[in-house]
C-alpha positions as CSV (number, residue, x, y, z in Angstrom):
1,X,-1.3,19.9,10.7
2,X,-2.8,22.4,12.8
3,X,-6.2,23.9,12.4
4,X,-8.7,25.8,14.5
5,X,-12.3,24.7,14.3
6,X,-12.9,27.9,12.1
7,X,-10.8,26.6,9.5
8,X,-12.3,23.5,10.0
9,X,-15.5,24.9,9.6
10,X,-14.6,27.1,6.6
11,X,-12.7,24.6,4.8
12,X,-15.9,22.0,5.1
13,X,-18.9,24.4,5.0
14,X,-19.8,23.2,8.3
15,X,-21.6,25.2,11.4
16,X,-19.4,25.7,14.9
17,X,-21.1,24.0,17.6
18,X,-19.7,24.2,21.6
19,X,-16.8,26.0,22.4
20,X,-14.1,27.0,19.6
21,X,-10.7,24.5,19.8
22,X,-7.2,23.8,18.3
23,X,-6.7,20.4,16.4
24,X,-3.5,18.5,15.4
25,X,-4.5,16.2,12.1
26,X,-7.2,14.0,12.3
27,X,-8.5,10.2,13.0
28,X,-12.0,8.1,12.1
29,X,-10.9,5.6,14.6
30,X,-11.6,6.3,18.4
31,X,-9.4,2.9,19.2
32,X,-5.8,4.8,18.3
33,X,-4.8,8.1,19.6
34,X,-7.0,10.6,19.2
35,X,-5.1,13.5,21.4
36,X,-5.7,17.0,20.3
37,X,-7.0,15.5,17.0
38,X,-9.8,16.1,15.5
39,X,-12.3,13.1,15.1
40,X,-14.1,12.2,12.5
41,X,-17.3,10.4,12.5
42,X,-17.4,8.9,9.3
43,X,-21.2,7.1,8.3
44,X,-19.8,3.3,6.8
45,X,-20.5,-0.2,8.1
46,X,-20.5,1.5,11.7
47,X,-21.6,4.6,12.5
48,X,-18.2,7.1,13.9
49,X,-21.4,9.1,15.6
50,X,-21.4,5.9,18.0
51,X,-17.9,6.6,19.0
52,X,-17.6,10.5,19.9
53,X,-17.9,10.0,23.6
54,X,-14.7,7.5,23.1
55,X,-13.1,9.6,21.3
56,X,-13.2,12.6,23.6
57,X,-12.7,9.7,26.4
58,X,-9.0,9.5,24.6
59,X,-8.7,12.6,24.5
60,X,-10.0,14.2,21.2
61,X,-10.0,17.9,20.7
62,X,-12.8,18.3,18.3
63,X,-15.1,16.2,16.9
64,X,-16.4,16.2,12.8
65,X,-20.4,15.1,12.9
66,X,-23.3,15.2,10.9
67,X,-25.8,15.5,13.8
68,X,-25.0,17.9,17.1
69,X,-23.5,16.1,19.8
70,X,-23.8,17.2,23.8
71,X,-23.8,20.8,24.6
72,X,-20.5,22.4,24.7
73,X,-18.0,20.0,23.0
74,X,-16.0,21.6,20.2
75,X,-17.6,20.4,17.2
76,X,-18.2,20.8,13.5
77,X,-21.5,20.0,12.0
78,X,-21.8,18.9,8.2
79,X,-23.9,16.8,5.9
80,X,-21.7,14.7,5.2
81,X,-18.3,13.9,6.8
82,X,-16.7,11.8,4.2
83,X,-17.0,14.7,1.9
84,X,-16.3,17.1,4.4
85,X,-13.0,14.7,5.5
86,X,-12.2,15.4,1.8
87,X,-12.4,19.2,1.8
88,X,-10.5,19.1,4.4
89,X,-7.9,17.3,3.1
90,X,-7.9,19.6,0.2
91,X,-6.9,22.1,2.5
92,X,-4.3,20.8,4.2
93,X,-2.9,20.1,0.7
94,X,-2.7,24.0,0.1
95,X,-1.0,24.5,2.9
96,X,1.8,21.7,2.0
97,X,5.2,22.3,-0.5
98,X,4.6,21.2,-4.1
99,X,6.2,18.0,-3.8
100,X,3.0,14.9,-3.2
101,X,3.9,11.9,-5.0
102,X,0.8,9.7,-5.4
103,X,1.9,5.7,-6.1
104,X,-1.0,3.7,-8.0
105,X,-1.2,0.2,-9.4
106,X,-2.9,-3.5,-9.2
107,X,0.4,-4.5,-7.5
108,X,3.8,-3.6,-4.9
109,X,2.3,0.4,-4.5
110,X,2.3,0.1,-0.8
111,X,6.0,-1.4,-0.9
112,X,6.7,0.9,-3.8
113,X,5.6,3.9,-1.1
114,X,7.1,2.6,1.7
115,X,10.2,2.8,-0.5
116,X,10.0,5.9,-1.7
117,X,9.3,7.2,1.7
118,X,12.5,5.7,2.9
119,X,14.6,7.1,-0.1
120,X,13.3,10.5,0.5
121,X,13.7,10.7,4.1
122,X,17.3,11.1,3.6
123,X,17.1,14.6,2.4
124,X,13.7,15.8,3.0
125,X,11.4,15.8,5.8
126,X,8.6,13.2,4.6
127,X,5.7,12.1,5.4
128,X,3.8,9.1,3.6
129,X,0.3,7.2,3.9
130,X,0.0,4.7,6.8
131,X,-0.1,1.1,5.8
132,X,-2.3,1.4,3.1
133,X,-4.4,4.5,3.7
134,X,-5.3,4.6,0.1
135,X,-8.9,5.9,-0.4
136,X,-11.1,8.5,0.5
137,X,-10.4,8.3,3.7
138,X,-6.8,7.3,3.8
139,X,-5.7,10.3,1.4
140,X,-7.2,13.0,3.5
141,X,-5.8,11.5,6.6
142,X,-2.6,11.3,5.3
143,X,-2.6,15.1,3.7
144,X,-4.2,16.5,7.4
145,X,-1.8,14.7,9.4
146,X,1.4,15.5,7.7
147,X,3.2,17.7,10.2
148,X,3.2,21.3,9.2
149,X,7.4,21.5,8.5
150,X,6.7,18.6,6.1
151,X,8.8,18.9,2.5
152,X,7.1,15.9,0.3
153,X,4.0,13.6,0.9
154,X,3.9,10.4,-0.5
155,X,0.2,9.4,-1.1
156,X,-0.7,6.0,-2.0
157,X,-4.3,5.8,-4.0
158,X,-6.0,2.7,-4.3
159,X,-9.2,2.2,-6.6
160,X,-12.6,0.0,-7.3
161,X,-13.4,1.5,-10.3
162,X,-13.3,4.6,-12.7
163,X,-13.1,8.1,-11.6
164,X,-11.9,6.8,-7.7
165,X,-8.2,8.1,-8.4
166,X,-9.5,11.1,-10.2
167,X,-11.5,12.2,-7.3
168,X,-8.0,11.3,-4.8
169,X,-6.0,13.2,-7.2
170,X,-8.4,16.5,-6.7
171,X,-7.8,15.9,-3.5
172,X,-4.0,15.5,-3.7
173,X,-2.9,17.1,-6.4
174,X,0.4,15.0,-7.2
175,X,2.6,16.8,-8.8
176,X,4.7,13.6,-9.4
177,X,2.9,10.0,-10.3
178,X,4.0,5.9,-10.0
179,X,2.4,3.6,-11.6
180,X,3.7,0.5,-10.6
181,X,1.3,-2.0,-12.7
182,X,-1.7,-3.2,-14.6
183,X,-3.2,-6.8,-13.3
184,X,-6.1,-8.2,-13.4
185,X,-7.1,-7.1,-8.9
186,X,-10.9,-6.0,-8.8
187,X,-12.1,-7.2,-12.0
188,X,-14.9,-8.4,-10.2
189,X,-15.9,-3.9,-9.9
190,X,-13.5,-2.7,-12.8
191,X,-14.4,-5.2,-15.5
192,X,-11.6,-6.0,-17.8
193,X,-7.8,-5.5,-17.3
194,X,-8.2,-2.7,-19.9
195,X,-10.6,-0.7,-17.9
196,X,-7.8,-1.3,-14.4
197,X,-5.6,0.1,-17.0
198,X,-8.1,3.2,-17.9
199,X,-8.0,3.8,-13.8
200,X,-5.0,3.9,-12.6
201,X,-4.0,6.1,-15.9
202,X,-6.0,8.9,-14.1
203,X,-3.1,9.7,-11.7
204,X,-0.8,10.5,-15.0
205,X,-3.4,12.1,-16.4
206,X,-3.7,14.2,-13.2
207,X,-0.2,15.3,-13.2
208,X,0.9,18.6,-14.5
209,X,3.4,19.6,-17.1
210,X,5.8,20.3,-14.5
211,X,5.7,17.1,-13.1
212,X,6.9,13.5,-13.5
213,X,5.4,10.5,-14.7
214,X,7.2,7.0,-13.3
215,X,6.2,4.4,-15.6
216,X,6.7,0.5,-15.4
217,X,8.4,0.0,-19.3
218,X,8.3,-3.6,-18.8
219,X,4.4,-3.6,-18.3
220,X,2.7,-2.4,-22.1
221,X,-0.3,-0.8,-20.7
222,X,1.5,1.2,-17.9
223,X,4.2,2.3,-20.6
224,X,1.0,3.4,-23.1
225,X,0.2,5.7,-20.4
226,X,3.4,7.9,-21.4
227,X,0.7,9.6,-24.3
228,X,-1.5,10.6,-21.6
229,X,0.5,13.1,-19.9
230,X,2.1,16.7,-20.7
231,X,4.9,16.0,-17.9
232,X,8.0,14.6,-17.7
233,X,8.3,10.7,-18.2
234,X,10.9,8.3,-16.5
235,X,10.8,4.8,-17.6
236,X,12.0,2.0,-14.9
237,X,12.3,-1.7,-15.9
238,X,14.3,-4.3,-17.6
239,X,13.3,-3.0,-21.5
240,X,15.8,-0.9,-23.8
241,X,13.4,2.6,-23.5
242,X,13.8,2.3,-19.6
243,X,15.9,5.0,-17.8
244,X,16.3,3.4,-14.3
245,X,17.7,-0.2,-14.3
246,X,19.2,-2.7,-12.3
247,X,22.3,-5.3,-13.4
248,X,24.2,-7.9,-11.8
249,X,21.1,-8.9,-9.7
250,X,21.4,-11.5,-6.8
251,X,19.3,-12.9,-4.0
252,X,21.0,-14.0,-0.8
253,X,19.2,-16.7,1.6
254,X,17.1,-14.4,2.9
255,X,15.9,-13.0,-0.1
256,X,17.5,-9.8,-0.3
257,X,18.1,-8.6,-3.4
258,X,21.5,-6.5,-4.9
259,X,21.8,-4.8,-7.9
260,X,23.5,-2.2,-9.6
261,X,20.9,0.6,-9.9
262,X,21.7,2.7,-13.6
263,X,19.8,6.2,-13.5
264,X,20.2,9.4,-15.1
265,X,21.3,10.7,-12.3
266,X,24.2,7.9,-11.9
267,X,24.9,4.5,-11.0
268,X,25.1,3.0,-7.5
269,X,25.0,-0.7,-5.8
270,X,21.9,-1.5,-3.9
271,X,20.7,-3.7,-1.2
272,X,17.3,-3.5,-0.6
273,X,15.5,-4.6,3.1
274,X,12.8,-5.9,0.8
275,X,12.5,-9.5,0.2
276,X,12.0,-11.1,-3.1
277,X,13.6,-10.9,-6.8
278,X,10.4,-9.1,-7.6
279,X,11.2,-6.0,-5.1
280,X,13.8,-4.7,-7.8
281,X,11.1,-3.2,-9.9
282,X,9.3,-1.9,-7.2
283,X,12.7,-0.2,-5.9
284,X,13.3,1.2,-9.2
285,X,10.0,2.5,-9.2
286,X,10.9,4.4,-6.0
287,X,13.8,5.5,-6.8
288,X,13.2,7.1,-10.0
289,X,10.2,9.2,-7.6
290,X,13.1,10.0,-5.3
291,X,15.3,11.2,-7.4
292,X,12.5,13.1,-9.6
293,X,12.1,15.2,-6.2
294,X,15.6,16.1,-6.1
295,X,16.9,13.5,-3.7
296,X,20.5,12.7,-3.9
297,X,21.3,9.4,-5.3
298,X,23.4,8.0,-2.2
299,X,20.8,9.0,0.1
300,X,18.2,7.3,-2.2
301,X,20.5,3.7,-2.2
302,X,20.3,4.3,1.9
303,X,16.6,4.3,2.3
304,X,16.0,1.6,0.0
305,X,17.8,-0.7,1.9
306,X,15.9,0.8,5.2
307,X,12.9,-1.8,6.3
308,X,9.5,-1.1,5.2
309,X,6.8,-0.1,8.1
310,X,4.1,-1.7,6.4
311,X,3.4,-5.7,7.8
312,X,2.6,-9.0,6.3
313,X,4.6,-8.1,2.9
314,X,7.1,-10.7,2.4
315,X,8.1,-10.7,5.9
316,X,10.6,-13.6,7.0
317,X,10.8,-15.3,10.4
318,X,11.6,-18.2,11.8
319,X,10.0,-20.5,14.1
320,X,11.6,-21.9,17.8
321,X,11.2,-25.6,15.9
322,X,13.3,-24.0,13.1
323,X,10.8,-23.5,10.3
324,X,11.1,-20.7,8.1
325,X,8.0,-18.5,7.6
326,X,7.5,-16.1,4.7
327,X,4.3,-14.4,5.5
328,X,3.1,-12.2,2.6
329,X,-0.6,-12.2,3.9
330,X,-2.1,-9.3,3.1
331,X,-3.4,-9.4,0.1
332,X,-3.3,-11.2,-2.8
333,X,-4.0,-11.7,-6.4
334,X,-2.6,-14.1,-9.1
335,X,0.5,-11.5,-10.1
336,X,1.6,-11.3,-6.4
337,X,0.8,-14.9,-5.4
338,X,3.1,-15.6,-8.6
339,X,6.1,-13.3,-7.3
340,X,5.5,-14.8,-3.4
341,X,5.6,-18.6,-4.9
342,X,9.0,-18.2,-6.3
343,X,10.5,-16.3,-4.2
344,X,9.3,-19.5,-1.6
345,X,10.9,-22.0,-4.2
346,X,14.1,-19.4,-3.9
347,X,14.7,-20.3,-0.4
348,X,17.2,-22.8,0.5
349,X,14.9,-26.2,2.5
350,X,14.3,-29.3,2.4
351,X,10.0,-29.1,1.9
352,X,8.1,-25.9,0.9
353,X,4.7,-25.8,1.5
354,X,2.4,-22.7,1.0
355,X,-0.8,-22.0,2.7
356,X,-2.8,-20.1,0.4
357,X,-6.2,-18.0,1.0
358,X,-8.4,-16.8,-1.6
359,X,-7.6,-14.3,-3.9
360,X,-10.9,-12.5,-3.7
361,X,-12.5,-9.7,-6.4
362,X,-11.1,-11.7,-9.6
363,X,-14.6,-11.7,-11.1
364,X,-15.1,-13.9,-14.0
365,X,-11.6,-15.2,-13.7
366,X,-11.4,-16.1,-10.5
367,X,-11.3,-20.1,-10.9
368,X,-8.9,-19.5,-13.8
369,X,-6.3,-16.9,-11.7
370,X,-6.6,-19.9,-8.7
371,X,-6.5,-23.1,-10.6
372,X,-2.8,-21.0,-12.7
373,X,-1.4,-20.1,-9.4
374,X,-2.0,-24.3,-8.4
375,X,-0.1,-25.1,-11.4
376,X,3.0,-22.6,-10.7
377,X,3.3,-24.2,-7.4
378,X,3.0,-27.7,-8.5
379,X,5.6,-26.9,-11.4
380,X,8.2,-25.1,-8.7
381,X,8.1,-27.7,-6.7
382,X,5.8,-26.3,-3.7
383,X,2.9,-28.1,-2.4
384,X,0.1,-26.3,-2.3
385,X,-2.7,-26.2,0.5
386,X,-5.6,-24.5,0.1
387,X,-6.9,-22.6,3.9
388,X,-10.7,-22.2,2.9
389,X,-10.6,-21.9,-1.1
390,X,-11.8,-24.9,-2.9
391,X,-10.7,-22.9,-6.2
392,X,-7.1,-23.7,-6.2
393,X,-8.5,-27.2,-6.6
394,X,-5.4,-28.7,-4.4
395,X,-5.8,-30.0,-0.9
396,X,-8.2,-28.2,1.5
397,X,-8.1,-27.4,5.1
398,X,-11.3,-25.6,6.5
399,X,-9.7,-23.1,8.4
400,X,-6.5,-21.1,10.5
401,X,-6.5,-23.9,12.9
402,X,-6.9,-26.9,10.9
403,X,-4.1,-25.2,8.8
404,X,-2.0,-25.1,11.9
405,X,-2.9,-28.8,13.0
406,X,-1.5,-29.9,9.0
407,X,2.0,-27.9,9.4
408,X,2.1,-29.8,13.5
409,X,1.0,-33.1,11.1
410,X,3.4,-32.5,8.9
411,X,6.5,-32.1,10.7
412,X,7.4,-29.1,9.7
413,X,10.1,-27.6,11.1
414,X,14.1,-27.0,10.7
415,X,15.1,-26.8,7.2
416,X,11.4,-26.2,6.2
417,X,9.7,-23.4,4.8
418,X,6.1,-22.3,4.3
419,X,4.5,-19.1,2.7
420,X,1.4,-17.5,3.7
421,X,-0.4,-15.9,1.9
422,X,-4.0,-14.8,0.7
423,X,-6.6,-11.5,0.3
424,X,-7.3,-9.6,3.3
425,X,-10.4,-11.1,3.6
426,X,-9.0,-14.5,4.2
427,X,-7.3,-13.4,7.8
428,X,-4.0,-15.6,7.2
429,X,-1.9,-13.2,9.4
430,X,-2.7,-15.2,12.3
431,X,-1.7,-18.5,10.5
432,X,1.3,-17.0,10.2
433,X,1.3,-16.1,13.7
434,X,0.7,-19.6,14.9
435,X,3.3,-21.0,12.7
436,X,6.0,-18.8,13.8
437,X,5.1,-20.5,17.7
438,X,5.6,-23.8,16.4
């Protein structure tokens, strides 16, 4: 989206500095292409001021700062660019169609966006969050950099405790919501379950009576959340009160599930690019978004079974040696490590082993959510190895590498297959990377 530093400046209640510009969206990172954007120098673990010569080095138009930078570069000062990142992004929401569908949830909401991105691109010209741009930052971003012929925004919001999707929801204004889940992810900031359930409620609560609520019937604190809200409610799941289903549901070898999708708006088969028997509820979750929009059922079953762009998520390769990686590394907690074990015991081999990092923010539960997901995997058949997390209280290898020298040990290879998986923090995406060489 296009914006002179005026607006910049009178969207932000910042002061002009250097001569006046023309931006095209925005960045906070000086690494990616910064081009006629504006940049950002957002005050976190590293200070963006550091980076403005690199970012007009690549080519920025503009720069966002809190303290004057060299004479003569286009630039907008503020107190405080977070905030002022946020006011932007306010305005670029006024400038945007009424259609923003913000996806929420302890669990699948960047699939669940990715999907609904892809089901909507059909028939309208979309634009959706990066990988999982899904805070303060993120939302912004997403909302400045959607082109300025755009016709719907999918916004994913992430949270670490009460009020965060409040405040992305000012920001966003979503005039329809998913919620996808309610798990126990972040305990260690929310609390209990009950309070991740009071969070992610404040995207339905955000939504106006125009607007549509998408609602996971099979999960009892996401379907309470139907009492919170003046606007429409669709139900997706396997219970009688849902309105978007799925029957006759199969996996193939490579985890790709079919169905028969059951909407108001109609039934139609599906196969979805997504991997694991889990995926359905996320698709239905998408779907019913879609379709809420006005997107036409067949072009909805097409983008479902279009590849997501986000990586790590149940992505399925295969090594030179023949083994069969499923790397679901980036994040984890004990609902997705649950869905990633069996959909591991689901494929067709010989040995299935899972590398598994720690699942990290638990809180109080934390030994208990590791030592259950030890059991699942010991009851489905899959040995377990822990990369770095004495909690799962199985075997232990210190690190990526050792981890790599225990598959080598092992043997594995054709008709084998391994999961990866852990929180971000763990860094198992290059385990995965080094078992895919093998």
């Amino acid at each position: 989206m296009r914006f002179s530093t005026a607006d910049v400046a009178a969207a932000t209640g910042g002061q002009e500095a250097g001569a006046a510009a023309t931006v095209d969206g925005a960045s906070i990172d000086s690494r990616v292409d910064v081009g006629g954007r504006l940049f950002v120098a957002v005050v976190a673990e590293r200070d963006g001021h550091d980076f403005v010569p690199a970012a007009f080095d690549g080519g920025a138009a503009a720069v966002l700062v809190e303290r004057p930078t060299a004479r003569g570069v286009p630039a907008i000062v503020v107190q405080d660019t977070t905030a002022a990142l946020a006011a932007l992004g306010r305005a670029a929401r006024a400038r945007l169609p009424e259609l923003v569908v913000g996806v929420t949830g302890s669990v699948g909401k960047t699939t669940v966006k990715d999907l609904c991105a892809g089901a909507l691109a059909s028939s309208l010209r979309t634009t959706a969050s990066e990988r999982s741009f899904n805070n303060e930052l993120g939302v912004p971003l997403t909302l400045v950099n959607a082109p300025g012929d755009t016709d719907v925004v999918v916004v994913e919001m992430g949270a670490r405790g009460a009020g965060h999707i409040s405040e992305l929801c000012s920001i966003a204004s979503p005039t329809i919501g998913v919620v996808t889940a309610v798990a126990a992810v972040h305990t260690e900031t929310f609390g209990t379950i009950d309070d991740v359930a009071r969070a992610k409620a404040e995207l339905v609560v955000a939504l106006p009576g125009s607007g549509t609520a998408v609602l996971n019937a099979d999960d009892v604190r996401v379907a309470a959340m139907a009492g919170a809200t003046s606007a429409r409610v669709l139900r997706f799941g396997s219970d009688a009160t849902a309105d978007l289903t799925a029957t006759d549901v199969a996996l193939d070898e490579g985890l790709q599930a079919t169905f028969t999708m059951r909407t108001p708006w109609g039934a139609a088969p599906v196969r979805l690019a997504v991997r694991g028997a889990h995926q359905v509820g996320n698709a239905l979750a998408a779907a019913g978004a879609a379709l809420a929009a006005g997107a036409p059922l067949e072009g909805v079953v097409a983008g479902l079974a279009t590849p997501p762009a986000s990586p790590w998520r149940m992505a399925l390769g295969q090594a030179p040696g023949g083994l069969v990686v499923l790397n679901d590394a980036y994040n984890a907690n004990p609902t997705s490590m649950a869905a990633a074990l069996r959909s591991l015991a689901a494929l067709p081999a010989r040995r299935r082993v899972a590398y598994l990092g720690t699942m990290a923010e638990l809180g109080a539960g934390a030994d208990e959510g590791h030592e259950a997901v030890a059991r699942l995997a010991a009851d489905l058949g899959v040995t377990a190895v822990a990369v770095a997390a004495p909690a799962y209280g199985v075997d232990q290898v210190p690190d990526v590498a050792a981890a790599t020298a225990h598959a080598v040990a092992l043997g594995l290879g054709q008709g084998d297959a391994v999961l990866v998986k852990g929180s971000r923090v763990a860094g198992l995406d290059t385990l995965a990377s080094a078992l895919l060489a093998l």
